[in-house]
mmCIF file of the N, C-alpha and C atoms, coordinates in Angstrom:
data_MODEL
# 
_entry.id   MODEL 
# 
loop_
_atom_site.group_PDB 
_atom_site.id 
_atom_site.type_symbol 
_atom_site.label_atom_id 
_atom_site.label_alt_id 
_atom_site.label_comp_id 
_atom_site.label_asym_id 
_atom_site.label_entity_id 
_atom_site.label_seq_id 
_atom_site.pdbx_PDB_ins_code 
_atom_site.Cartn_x 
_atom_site.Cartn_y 
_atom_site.Cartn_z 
_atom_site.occupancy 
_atom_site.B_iso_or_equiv 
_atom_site.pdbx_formal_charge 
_atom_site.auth_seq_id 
_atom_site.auth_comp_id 
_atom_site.auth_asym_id 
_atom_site.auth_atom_id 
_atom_site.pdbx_PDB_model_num 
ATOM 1   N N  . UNK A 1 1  ? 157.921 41.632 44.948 1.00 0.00 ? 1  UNK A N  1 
ATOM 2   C CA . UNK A 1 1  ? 157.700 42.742 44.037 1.00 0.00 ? 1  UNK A CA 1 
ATOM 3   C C  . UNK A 1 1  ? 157.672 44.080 44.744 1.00 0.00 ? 1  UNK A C  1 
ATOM 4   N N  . UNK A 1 2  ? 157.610 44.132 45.867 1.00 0.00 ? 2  UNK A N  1 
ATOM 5   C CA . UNK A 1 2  ? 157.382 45.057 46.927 1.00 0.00 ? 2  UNK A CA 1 
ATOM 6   C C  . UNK A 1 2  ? 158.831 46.078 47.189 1.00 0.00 ? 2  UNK A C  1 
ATOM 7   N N  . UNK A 1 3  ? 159.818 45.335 46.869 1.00 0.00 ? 3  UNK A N  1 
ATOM 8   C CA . UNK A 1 3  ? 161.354 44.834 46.903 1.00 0.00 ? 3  UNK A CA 1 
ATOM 9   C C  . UNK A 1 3  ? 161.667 46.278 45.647 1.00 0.00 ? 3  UNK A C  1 
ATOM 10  N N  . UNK A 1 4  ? 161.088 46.489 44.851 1.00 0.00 ? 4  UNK A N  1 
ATOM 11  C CA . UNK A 1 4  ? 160.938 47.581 43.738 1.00 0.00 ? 4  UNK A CA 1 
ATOM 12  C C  . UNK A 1 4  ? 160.842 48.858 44.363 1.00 0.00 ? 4  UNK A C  1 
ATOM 13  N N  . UNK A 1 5  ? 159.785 49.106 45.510 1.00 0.00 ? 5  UNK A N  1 
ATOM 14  C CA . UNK A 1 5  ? 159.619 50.615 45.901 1.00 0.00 ? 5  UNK A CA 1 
ATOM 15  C C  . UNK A 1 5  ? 160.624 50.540 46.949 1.00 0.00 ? 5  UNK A C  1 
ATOM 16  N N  . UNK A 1 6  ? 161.297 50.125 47.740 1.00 0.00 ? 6  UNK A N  1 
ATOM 17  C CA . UNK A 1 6  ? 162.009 50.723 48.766 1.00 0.00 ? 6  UNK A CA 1 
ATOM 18  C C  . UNK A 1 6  ? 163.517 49.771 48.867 1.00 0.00 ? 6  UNK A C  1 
ATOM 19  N N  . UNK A 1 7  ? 163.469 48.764 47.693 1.00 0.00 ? 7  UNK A N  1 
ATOM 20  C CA . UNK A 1 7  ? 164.588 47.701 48.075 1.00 0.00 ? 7  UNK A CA 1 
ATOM 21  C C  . UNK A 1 7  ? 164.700 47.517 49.139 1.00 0.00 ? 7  UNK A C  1 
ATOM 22  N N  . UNK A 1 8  ? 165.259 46.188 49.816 1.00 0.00 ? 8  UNK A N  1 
ATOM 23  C CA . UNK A 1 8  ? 165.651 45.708 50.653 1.00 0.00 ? 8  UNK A CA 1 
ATOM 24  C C  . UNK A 1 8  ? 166.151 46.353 51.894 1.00 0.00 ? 8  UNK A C  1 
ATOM 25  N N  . UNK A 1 9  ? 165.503 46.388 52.920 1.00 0.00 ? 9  UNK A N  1 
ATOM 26  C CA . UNK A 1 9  ? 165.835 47.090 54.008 1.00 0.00 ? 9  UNK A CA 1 
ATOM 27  C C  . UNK A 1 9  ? 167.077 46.239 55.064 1.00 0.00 ? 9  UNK A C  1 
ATOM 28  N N  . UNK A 1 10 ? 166.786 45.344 54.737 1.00 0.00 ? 10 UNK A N  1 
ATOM 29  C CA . UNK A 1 10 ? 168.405 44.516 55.432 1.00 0.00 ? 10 UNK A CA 1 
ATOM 30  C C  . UNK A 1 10 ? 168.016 44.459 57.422 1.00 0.00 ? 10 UNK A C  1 
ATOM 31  N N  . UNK A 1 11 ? 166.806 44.541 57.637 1.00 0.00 ? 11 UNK A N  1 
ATOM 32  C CA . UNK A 1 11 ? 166.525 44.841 59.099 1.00 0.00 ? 11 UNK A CA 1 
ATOM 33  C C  . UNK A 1 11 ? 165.293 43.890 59.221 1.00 0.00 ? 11 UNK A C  1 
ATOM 34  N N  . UNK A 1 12 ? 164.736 44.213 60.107 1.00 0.00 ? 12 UNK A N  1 
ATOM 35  C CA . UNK A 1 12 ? 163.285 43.671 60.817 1.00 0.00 ? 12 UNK A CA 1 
ATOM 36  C C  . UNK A 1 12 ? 161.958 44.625 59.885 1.00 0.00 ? 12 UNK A C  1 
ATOM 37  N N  . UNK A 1 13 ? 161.313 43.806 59.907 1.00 0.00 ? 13 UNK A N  1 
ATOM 38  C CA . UNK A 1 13 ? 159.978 44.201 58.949 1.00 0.00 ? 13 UNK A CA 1 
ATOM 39  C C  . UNK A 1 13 ? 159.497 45.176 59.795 1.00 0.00 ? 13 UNK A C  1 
ATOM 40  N N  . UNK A 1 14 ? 159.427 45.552 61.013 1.00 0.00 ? 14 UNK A N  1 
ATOM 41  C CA . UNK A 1 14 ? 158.377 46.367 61.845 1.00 0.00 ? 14 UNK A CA 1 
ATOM 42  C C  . UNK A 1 14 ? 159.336 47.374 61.675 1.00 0.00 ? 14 UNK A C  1 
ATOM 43  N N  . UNK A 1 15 ? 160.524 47.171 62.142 1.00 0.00 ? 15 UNK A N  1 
ATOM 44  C CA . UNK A 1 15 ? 161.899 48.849 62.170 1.00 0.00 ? 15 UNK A CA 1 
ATOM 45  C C  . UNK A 1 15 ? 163.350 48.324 62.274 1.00 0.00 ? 15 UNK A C  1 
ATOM 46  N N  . UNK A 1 16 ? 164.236 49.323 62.154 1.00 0.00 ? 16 UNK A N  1 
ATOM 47  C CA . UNK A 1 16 ? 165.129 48.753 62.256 1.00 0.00 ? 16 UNK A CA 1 
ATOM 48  C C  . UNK A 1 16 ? 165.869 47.863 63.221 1.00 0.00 ? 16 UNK A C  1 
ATOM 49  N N  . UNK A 1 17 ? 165.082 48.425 64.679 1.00 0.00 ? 17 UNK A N  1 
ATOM 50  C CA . UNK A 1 17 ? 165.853 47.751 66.086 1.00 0.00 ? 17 UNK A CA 1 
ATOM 51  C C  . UNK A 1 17 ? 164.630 46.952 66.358 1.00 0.00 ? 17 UNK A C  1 
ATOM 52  N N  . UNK A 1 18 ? 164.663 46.196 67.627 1.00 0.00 ? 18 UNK A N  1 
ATOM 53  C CA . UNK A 1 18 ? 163.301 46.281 68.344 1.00 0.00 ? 18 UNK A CA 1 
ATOM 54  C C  . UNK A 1 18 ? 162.944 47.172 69.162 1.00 0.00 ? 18 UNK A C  1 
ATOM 55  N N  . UNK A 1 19 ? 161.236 47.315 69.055 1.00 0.00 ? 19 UNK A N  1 
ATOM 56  C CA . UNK A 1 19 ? 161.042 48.018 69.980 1.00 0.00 ? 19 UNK A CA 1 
ATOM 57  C C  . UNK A 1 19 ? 161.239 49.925 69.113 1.00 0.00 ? 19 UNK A C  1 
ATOM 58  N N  . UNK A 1 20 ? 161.701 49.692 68.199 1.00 0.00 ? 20 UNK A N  1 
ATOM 59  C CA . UNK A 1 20 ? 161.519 50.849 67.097 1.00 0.00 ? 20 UNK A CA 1 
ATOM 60  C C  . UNK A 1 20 ? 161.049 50.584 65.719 1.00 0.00 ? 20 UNK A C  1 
ATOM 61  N N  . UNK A 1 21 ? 160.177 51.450 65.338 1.00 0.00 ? 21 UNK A N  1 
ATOM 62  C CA . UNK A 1 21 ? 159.460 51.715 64.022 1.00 0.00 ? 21 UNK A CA 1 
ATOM 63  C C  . UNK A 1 21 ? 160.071 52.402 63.385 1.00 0.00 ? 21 UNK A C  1 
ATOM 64  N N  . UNK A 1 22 ? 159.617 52.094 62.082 1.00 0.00 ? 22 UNK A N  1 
ATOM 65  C CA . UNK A 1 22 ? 160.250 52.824 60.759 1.00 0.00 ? 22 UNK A CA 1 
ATOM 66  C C  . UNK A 1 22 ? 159.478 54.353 60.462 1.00 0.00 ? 22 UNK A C  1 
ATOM 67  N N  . UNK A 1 23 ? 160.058 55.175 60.405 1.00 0.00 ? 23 UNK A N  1 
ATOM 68  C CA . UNK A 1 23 ? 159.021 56.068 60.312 1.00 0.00 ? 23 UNK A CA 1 
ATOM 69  C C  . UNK A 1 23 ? 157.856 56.479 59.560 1.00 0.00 ? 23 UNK A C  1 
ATOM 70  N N  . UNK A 1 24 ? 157.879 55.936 58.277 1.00 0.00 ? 24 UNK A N  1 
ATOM 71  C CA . UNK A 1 24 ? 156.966 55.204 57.130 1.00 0.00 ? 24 UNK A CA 1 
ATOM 72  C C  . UNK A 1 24 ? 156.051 54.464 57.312 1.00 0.00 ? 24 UNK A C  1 
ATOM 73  N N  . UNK A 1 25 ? 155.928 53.619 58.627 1.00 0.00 ? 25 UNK A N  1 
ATOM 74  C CA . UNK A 1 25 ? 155.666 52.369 58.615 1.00 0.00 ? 25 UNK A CA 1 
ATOM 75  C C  . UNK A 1 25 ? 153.945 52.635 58.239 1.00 0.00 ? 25 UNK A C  1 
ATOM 76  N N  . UNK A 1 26 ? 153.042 53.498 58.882 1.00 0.00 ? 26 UNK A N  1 
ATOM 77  C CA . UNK A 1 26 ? 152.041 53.892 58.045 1.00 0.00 ? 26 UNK A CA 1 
ATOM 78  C C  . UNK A 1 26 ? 151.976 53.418 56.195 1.00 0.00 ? 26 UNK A C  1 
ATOM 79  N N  . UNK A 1 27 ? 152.693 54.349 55.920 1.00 0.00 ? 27 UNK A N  1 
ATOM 80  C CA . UNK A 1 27 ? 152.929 53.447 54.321 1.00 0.00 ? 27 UNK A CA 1 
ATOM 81  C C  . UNK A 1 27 ? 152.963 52.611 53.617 1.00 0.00 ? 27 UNK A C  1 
ATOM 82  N N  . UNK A 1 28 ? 154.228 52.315 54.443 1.00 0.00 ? 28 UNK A N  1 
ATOM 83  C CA . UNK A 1 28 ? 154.757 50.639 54.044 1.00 0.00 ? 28 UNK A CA 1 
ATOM 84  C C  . UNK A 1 28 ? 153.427 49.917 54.316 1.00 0.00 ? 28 UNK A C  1 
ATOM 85  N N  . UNK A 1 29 ? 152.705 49.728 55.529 1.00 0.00 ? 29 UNK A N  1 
ATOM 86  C CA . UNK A 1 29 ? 151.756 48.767 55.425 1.00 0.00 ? 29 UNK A CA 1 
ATOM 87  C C  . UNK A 1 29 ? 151.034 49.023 54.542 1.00 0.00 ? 29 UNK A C  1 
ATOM 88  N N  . UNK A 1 30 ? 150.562 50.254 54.276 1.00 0.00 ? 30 UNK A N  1 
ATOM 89  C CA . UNK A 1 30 ? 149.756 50.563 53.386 1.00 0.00 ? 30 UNK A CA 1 
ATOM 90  C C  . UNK A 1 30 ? 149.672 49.835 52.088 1.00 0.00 ? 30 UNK A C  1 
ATOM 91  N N  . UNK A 1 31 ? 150.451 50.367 51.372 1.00 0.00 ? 31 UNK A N  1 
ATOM 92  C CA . UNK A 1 31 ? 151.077 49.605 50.348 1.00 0.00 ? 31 UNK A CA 1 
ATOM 93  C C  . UNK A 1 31 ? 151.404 48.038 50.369 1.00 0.00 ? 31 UNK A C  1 
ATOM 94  N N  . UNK A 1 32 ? 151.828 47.275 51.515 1.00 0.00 ? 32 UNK A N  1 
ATOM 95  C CA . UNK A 1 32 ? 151.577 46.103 51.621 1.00 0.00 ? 32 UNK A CA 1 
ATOM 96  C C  . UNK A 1 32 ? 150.339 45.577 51.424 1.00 0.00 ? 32 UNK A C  1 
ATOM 97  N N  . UNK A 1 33 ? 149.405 46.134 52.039 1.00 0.00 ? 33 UNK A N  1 
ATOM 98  C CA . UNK A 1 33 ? 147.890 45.762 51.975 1.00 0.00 ? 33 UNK A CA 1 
ATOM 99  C C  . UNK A 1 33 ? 147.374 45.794 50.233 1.00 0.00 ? 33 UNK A C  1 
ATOM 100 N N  . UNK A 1 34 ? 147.452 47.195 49.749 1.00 0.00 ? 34 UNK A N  1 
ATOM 101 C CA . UNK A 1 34 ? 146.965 47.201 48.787 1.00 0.00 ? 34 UNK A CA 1 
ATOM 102 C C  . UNK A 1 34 ? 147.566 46.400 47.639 1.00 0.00 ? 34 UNK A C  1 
ATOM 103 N N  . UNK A 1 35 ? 148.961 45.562 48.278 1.00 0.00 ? 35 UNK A N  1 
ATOM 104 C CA . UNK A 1 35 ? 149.075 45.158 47.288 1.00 0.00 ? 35 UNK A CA 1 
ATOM 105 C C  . UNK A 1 35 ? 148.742 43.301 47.490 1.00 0.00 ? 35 UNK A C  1 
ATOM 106 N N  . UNK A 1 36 ? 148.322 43.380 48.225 1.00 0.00 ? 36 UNK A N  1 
ATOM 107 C CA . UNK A 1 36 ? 148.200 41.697 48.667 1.00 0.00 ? 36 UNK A CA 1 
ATOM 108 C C  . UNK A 1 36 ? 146.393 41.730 47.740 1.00 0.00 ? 36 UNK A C  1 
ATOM 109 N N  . UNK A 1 37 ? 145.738 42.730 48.094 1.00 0.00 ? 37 UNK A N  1 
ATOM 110 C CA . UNK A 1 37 ? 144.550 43.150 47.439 1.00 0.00 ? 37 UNK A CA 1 
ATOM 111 C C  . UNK A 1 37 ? 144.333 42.920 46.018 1.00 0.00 ? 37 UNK A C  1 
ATOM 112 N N  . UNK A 1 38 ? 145.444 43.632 45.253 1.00 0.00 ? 38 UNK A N  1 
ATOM 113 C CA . UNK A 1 38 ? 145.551 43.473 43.866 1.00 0.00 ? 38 UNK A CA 1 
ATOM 114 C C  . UNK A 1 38 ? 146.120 42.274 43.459 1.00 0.00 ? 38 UNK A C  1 
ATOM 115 N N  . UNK A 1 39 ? 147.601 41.675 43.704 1.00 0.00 ? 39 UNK A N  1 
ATOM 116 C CA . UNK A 1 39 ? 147.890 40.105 43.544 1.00 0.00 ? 39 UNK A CA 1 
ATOM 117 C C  . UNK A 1 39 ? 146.604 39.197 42.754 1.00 0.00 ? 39 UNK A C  1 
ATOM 118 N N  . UNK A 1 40 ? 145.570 38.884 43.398 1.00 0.00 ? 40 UNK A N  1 
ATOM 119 C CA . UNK A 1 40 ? 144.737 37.923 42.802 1.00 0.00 ? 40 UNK A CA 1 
ATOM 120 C C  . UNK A 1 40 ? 144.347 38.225 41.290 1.00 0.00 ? 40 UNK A C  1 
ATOM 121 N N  . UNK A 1 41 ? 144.190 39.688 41.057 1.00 0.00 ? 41 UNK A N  1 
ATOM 122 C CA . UNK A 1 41 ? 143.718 40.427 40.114 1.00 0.00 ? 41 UNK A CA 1 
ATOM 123 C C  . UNK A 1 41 ? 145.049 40.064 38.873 1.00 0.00 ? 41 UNK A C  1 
ATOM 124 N N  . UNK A 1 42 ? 146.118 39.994 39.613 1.00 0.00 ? 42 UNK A N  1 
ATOM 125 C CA . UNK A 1 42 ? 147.142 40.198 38.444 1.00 0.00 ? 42 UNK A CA 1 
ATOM 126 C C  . UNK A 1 42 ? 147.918 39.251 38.162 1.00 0.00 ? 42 UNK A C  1 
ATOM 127 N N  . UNK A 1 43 ? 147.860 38.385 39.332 1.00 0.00 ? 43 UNK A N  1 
ATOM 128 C CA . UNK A 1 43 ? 149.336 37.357 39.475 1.00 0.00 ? 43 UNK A CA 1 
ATOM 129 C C  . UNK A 1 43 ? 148.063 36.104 38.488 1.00 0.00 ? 43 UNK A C  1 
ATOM 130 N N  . UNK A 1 44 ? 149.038 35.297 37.894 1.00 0.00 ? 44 UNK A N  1 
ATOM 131 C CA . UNK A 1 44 ? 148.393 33.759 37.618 1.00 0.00 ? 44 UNK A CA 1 
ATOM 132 C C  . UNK A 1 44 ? 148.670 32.725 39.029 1.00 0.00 ? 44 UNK A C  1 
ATOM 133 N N  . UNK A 1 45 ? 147.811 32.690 39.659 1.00 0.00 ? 45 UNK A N  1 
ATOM 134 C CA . UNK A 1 45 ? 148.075 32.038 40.658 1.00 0.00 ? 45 UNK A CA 1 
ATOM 135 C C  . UNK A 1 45 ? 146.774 30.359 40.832 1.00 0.00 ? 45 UNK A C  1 
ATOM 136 N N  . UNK A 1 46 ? 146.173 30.462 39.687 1.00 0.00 ? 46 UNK A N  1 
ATOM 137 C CA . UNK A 1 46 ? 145.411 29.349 39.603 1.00 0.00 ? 46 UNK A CA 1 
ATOM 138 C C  . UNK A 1 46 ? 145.680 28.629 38.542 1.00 0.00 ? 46 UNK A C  1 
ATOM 139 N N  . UNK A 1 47 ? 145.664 27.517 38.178 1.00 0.00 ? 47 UNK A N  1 
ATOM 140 C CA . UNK A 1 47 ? 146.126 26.618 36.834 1.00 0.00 ? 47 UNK A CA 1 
ATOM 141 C C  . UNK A 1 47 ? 145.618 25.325 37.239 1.00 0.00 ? 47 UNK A C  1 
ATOM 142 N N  . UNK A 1 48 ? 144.289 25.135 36.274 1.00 0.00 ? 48 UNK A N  1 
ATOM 143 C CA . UNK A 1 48 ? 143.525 24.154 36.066 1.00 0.00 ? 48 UNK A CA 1 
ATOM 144 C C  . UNK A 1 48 ? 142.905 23.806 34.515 1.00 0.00 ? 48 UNK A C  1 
ATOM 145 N N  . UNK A 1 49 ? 142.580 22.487 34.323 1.00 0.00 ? 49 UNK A N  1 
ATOM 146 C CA . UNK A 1 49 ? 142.150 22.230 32.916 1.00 0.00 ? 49 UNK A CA 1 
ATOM 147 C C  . UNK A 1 49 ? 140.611 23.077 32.644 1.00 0.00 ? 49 UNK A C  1 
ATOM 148 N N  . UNK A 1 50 ? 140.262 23.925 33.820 1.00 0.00 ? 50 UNK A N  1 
ATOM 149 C CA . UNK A 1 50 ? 139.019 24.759 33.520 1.00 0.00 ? 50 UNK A CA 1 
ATOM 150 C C  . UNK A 1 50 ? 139.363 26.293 33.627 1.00 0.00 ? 50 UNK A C  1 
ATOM 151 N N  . UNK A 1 51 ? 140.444 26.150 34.582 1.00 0.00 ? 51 UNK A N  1 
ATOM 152 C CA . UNK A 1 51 ? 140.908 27.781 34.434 1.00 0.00 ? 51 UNK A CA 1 
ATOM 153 C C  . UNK A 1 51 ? 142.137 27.929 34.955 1.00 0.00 ? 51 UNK A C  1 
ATOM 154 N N  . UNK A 1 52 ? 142.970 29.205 34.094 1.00 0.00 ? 52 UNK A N  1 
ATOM 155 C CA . UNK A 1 52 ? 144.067 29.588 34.220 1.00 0.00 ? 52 UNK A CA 1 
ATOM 156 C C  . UNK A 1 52 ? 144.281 31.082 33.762 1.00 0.00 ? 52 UNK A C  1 
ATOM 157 N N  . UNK A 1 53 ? 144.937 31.628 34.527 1.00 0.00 ? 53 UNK A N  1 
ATOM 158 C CA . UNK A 1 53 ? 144.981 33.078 34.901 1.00 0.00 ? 53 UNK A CA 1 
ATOM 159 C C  . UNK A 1 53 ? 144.858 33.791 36.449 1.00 0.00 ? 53 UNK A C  1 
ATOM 160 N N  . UNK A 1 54 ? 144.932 34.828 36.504 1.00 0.00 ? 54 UNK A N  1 
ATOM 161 C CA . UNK A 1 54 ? 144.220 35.941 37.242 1.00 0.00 ? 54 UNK A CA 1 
ATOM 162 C C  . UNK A 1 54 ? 142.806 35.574 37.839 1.00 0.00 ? 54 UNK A C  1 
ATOM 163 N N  . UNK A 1 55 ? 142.361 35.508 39.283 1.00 0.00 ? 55 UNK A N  1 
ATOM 164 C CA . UNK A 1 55 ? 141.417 35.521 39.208 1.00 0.00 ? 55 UNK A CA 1 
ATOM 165 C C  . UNK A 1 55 ? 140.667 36.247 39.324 1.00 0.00 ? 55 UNK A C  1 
ATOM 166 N N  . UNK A 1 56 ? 140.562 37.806 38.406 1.00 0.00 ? 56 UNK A N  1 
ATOM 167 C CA . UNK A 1 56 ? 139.635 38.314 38.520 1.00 0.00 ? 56 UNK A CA 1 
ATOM 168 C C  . UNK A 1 56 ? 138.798 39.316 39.492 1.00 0.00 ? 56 UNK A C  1 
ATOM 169 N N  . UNK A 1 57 ? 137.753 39.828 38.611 1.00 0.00 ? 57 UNK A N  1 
ATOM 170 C CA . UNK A 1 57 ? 136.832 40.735 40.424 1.00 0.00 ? 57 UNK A CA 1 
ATOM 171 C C  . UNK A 1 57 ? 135.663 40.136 41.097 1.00 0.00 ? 57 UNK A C  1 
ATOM 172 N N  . UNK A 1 58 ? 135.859 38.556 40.589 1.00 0.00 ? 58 UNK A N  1 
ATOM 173 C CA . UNK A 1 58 ? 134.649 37.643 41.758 1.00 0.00 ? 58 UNK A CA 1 
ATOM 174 C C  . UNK A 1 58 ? 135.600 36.766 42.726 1.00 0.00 ? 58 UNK A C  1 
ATOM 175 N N  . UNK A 1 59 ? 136.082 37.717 43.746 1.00 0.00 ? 59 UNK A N  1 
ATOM 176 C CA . UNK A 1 59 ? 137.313 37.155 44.633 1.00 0.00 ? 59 UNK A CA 1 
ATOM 177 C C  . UNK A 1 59 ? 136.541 37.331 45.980 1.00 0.00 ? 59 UNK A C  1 
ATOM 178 N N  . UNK A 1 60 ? 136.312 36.885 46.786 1.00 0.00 ? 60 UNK A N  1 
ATOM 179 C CA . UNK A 1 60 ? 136.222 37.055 48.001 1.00 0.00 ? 60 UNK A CA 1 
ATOM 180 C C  . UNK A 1 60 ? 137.150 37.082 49.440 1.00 0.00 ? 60 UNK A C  1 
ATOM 181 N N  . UNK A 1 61 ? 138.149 37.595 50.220 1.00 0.00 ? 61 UNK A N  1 
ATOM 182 C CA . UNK A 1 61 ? 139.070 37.767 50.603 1.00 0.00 ? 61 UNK A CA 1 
ATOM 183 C C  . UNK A 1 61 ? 138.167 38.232 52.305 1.00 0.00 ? 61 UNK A C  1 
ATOM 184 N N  . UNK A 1 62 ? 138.794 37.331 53.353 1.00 0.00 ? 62 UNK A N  1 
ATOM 185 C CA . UNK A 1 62 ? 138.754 37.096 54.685 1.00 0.00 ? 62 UNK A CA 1 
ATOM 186 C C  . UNK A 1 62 ? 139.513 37.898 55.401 1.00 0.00 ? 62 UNK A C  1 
ATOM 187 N N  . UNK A 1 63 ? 139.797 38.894 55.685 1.00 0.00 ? 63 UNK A N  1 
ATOM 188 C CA . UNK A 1 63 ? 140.861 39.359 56.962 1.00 0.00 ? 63 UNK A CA 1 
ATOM 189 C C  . UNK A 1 63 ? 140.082 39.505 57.833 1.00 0.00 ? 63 UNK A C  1 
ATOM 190 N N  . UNK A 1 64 ? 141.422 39.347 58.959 1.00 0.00 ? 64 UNK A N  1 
ATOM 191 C CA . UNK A 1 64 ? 141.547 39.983 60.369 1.00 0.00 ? 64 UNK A CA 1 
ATOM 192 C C  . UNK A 1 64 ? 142.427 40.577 60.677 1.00 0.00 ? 64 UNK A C  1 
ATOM 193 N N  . UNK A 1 65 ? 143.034 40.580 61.766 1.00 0.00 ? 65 UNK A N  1 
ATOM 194 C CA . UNK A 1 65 ? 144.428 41.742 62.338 1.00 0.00 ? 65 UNK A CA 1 
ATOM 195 C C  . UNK A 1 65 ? 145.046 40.647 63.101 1.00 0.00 ? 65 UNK A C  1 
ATOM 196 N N  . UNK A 1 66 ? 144.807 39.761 63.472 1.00 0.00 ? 66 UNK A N  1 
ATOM 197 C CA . UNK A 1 66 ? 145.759 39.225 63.884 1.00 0.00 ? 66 UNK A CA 1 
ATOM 198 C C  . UNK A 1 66 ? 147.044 38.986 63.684 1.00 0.00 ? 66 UNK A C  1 
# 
């Protein structure tokens, strides 16, 4: 869905070469993040005979940077 704001870059996720960044790339992650954030909120990604939908704002979510 990400694929909407900048279409397909046809290269490497970090920049176009190696060893070079996109000049955006601030952004782009940005927007990657916030949207991995929202996903749970919006996508149906659970389907059970007790629940189905979105899950909602009782989500708890783990990062690191690795």
């Amino acid at each position: 869905f990400l694929e909407k704001v900048w279409g397909k870059t046809n290269s490497k996720i970090y920049g176009p070469n190696a060893g070079e960044d996109y000049l955006d790339n601030e952004l782009r992650f940005s927007l990657l993040c916030q949207a991995a954030l929202e996903a749970p909120r919006v996508l149906n990604l659970n389907s059970s005979e007790y629940f189905s939908g979105p899950y909602g704002e009782n989500v708890l979510f783990i990062a690191n940077d690795w």
